[in-house]
BAFI-3210 file (N, C-alpha, C; in Angstrom, 3 decimals, decimal comma, padded with zeros to 6 digits):
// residues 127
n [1|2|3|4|5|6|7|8|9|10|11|12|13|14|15|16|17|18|19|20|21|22|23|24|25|26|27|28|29|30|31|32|33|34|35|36|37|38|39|40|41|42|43|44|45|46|47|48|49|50|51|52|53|54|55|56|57|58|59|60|61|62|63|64|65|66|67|68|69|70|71|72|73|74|75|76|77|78|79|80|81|82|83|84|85|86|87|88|89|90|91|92|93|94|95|96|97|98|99|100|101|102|103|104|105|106|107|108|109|110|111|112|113|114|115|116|117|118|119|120|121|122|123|124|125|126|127]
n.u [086,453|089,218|088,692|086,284|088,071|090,190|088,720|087,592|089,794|090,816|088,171|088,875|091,412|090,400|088,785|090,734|091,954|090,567|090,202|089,925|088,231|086,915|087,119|085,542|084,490|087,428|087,674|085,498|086,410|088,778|088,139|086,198|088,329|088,911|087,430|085,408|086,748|087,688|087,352|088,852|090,465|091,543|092,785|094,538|096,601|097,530|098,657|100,786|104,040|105,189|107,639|109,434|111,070|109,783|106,236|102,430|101,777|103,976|104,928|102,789|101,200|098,601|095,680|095,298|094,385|095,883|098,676|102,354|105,885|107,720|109,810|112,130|113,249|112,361|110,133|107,211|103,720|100,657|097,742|096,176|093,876|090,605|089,012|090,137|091,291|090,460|091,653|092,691|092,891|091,584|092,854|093,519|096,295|097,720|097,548|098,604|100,501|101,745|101,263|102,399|105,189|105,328|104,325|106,483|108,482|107,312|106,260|107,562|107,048|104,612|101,672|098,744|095,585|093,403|094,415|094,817|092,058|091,531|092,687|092,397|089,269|089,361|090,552|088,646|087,180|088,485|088,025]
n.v [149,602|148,647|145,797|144,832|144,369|142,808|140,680|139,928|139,075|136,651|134,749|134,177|133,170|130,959|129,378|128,757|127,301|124,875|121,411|118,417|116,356|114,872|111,889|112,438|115,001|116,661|115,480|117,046|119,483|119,553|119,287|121,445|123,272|122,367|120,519|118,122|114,871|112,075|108,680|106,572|108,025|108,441|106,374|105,164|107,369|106,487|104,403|104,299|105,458|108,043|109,815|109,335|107,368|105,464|104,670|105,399|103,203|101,761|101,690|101,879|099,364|097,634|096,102|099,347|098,683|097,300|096,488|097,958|098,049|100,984|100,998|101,913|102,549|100,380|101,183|100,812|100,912|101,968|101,300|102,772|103,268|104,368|102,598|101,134|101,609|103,887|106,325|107,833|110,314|112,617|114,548|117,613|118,691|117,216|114,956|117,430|117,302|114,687|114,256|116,483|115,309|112,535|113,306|114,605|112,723|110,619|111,979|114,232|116,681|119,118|118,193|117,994|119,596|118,331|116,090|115,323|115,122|113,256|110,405|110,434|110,165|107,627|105,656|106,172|104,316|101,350|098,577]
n.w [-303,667|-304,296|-302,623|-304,217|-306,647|-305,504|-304,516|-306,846|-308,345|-306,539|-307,010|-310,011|-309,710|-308,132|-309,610|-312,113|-310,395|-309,769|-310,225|-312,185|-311,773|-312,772|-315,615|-317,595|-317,531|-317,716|-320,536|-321,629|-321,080|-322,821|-325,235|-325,339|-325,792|-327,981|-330,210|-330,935|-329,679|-331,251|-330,583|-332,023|-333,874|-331,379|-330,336|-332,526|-332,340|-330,012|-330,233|-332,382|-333,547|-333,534|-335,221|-333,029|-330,984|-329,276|-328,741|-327,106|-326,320|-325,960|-323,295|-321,621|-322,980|-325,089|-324,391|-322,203|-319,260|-317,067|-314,822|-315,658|-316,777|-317,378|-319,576|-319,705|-317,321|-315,561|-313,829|-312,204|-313,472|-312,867|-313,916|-317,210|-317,998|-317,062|-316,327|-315,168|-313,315|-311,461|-309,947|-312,078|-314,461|-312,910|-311,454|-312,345|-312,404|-312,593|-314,650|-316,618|-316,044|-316,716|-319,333|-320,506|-320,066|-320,993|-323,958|-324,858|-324,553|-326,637|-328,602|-329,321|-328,522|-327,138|-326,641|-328,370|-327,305|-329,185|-329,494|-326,679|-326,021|-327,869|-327,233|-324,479|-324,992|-326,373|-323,759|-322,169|-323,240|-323,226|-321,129]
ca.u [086,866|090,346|087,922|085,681|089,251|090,736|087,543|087,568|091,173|090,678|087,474|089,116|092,579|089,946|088,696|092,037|092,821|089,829|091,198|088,718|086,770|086,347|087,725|084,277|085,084|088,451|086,961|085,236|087,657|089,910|086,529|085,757|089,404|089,544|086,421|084,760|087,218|087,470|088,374|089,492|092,175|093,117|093,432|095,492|097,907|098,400|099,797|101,909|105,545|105,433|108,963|110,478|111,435|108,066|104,693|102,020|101,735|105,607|104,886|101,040|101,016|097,425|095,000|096,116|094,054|096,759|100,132|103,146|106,756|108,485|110,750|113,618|113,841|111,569|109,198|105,317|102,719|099,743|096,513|096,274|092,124|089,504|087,704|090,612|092,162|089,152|091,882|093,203|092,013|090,633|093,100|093,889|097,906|098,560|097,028|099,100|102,308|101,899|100,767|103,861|106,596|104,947|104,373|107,650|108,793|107,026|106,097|108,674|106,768|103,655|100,244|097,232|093,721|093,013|095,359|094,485|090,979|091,211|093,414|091,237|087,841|089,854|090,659|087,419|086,433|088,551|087,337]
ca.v [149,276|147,668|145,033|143,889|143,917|141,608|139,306|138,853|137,868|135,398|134,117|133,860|132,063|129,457|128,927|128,216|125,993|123,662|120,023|117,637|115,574|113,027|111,906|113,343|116,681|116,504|115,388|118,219|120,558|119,574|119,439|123,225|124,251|121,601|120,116|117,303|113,963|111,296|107,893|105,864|108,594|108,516|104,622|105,394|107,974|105,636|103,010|104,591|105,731|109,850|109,775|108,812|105,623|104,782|105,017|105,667|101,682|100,561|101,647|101,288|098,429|097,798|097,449|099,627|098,308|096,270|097,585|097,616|099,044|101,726|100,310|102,190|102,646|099,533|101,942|100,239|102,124|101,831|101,219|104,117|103,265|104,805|101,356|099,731|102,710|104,847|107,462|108,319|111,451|113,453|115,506|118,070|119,299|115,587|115,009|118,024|117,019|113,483|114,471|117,331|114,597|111,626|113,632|115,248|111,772|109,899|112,707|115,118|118,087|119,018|117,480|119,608|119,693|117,522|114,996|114,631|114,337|111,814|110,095|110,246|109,454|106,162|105,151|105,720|102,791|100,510|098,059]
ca.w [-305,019|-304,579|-302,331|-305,206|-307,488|-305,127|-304,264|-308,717|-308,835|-305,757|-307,778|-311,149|-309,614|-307,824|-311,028|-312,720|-309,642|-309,836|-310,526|-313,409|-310,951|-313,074|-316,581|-318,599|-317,217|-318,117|-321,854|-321,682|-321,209|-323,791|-326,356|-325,542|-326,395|-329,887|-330,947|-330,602|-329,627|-331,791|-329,742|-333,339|-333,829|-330,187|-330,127|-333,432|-331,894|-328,471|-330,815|-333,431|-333,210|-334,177|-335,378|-331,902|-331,043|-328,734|-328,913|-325,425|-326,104|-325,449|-321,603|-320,971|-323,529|-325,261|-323,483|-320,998|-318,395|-316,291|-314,419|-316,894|-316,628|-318,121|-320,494|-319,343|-316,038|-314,864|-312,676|-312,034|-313,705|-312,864|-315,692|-317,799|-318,149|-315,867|-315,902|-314,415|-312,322|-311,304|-309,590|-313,526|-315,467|-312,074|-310,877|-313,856|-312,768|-312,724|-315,898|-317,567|-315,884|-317,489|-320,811|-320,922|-319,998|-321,749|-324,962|-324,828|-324,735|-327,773|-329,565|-329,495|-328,480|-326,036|-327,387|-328,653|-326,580|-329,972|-329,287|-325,337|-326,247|-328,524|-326,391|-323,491|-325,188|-326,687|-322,994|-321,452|-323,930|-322,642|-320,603]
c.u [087,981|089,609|087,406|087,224|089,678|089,680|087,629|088,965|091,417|089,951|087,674|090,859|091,318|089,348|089,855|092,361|091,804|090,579|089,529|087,249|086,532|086,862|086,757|084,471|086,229|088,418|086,687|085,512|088,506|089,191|086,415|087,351|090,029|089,151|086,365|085,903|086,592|088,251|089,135|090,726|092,532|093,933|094,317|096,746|098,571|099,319|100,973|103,028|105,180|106,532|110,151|110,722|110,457|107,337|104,000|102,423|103,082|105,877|103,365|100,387|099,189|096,632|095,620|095,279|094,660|098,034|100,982|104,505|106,664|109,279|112,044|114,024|112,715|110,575|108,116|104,912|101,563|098,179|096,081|094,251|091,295|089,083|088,736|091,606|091,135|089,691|092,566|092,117|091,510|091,688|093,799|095,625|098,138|098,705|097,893|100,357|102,453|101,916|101,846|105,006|106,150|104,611|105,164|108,027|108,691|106,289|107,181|108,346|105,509|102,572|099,447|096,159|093,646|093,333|095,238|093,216|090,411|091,393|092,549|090,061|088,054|089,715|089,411|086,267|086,773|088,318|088,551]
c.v [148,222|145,836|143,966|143,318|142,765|140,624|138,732|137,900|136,894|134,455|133,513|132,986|130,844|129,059|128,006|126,780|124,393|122,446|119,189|117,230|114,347|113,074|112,655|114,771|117,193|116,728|116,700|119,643|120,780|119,825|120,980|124,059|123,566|121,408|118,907|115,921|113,094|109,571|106,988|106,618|108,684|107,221|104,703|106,203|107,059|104,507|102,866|105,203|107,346|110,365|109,567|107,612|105,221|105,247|105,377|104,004|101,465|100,760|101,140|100,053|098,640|096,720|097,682|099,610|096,934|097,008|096,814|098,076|099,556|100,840|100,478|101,848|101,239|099,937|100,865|101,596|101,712|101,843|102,346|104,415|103,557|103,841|101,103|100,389|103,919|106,713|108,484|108,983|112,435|114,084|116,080|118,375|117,943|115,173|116,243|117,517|115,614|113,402|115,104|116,012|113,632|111,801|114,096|113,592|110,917|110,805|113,993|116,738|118,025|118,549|118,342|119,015|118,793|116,177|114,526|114,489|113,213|110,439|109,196|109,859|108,533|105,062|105,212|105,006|101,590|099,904|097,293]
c.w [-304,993|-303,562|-303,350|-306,569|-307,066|-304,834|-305,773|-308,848|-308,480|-306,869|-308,938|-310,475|-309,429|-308,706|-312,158|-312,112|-309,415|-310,455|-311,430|-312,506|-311,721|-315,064|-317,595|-318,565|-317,879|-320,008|-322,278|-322,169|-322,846|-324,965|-326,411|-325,844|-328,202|-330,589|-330,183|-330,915|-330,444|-331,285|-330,543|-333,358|-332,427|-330,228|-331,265|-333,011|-330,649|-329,281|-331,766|-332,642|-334,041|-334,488|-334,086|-332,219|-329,909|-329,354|-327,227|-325,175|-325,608|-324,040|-321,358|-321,710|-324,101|-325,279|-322,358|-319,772|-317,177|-315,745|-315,232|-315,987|-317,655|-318,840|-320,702|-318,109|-314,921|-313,578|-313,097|-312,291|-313,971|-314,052|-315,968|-317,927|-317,400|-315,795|-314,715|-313,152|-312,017|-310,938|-311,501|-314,178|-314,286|-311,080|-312,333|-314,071|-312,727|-314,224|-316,648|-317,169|-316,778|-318,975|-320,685|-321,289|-320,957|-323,196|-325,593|-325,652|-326,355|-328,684|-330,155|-329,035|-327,268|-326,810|-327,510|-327,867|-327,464|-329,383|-327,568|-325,319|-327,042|-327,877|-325,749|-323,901|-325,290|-325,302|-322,103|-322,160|-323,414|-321,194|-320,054]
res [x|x|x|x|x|x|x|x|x|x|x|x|x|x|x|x|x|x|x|x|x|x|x|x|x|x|x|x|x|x|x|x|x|x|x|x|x|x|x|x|x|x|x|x|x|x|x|x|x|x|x|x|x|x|x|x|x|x|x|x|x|x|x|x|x|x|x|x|x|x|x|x|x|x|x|x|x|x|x|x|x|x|x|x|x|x|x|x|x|x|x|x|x|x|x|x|x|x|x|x|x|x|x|x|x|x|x|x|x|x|x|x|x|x|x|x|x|x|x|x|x|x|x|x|x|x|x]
***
């Protein structure tokens, strides 16, 4: 008994710990916890100001298919677009750590499943 207990809890962490694989997956994901992405309102939230003082645009600029800085601290950051950065969107704790700090940032708070699938469908338009 305590056997099959512990073989489920293994099974259900490696579940948890799976990583996207690929930005559609990712999509996916965020779709089965929001609805169905809309990439018009993501390309609308990447460019507005949400009562901060940025937007996603005043670091990844638009389109964000090119390396930019930060705007504070002059870091390189690499193209936010799966066309133009193939490793972006496919590992998933990367992807939440970025979205936490980066939404923190220009939004003031953490982002909804809505709001990273819109996001994300927007950028796997650009080209």
């Amino acid at each position: 008994m305590f056997l099959k207990l512990l073989s489920g809890f293994v099974f259900m962490g490696m579940a948890f710990a799976v990583s996207a694989g690929t930005p559609q997956d990712l999509l996916k994901s965020y779709e089965a916890q929001s609805g169905k992405a809309n990439s018009a309102r993501g390309e609308r939230f990447f460019n507005i100001q949400h009562g901060k003082e940025w937007s996603c645009a005043s670091c990844h600029e638009n389109p964000p298919n090119h390396d930019t800085k930060h705007i504070v601290t002059g870091k390189l950051i690499k193209p936010l677009a799966p066309s133009a950065n193939p490793a972006r969107f496919t590992d998933e704790a990367k992807v939440e750590k970025w979205f936490k700090r980066n939404c923190n940032d220009v939004v003031g708070r953490d982002c909804t499943a809505q709001e990273k699938a819109d996001v994300l469908s927007w950028l796997m338009t650009v080209k």
